[in-house]
C-alpha positions in Angstrom: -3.0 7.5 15.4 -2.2 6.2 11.8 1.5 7.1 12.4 1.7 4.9 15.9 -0.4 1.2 14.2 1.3 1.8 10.9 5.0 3.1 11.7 7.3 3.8 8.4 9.2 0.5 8.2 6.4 -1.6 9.1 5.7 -4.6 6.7 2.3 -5.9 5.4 1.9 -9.0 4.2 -1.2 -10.3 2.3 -2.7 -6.9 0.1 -4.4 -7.1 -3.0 -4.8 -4.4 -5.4 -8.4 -3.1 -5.9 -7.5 0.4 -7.6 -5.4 2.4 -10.1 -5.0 6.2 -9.9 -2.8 8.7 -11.5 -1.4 8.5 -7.6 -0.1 5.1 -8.2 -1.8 1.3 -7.3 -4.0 1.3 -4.3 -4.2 -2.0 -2.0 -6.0 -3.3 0.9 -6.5 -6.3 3.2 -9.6 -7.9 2.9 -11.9 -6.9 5.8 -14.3 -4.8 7.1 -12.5 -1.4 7.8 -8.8 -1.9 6.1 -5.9 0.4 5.6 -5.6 1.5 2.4 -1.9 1.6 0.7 -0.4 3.3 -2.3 2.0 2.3 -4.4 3.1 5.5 -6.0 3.6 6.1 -9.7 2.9 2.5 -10.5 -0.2 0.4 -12.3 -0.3 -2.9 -11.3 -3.1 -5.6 -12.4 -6.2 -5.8 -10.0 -6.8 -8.5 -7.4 -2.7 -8.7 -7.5 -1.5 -9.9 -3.9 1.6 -8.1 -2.3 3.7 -7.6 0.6 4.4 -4.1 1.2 6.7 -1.7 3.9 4.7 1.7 4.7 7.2 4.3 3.1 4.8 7.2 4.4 1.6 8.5 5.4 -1.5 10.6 4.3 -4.4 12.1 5.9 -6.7 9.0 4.8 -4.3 6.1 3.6 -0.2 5.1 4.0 2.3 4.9 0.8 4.0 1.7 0.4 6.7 -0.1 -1.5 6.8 -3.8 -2.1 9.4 -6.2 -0.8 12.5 -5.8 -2.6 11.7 -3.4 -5.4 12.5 -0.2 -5.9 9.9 2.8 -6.1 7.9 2.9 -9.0 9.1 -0.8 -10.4 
């Protein structure tokens, strides 16, 4: 189902980080039940806004890349 609402190639404006992990910078919408992305291998400040393209997908969140950078900028 995550696959179908969140295709790879699908852009998402208006995230904010909330989390860092050895996995990478996690991000969300704000809202009740939101998608969580990662942004693998990176640590960016909290409360950061982004705009991201879903690069992949786990059994609980998707992997994303920001607009215009490469992996792990």
């Amino acid at each position: 189902m995550k696959q179908r609402v969140y295709p790879t190639g699908r852009q998402i404006t208006g995230l904010h980080s909330f989390f860092v992990t050895s996995r990478g910078t996690w991000h969300r919408r704000l809202g009740s039940y939101p998608i969580q992305v990662v942004e693998r291998d990176t640590a960016r400040p909290l409360y950061e806004s982004a705009d991201m393209t879903i690069t992949g997908h786990a059994p609980r969140y998707v992997y994303g890349e920001r607009h215009g950078s490469p992996a792990g900028a």
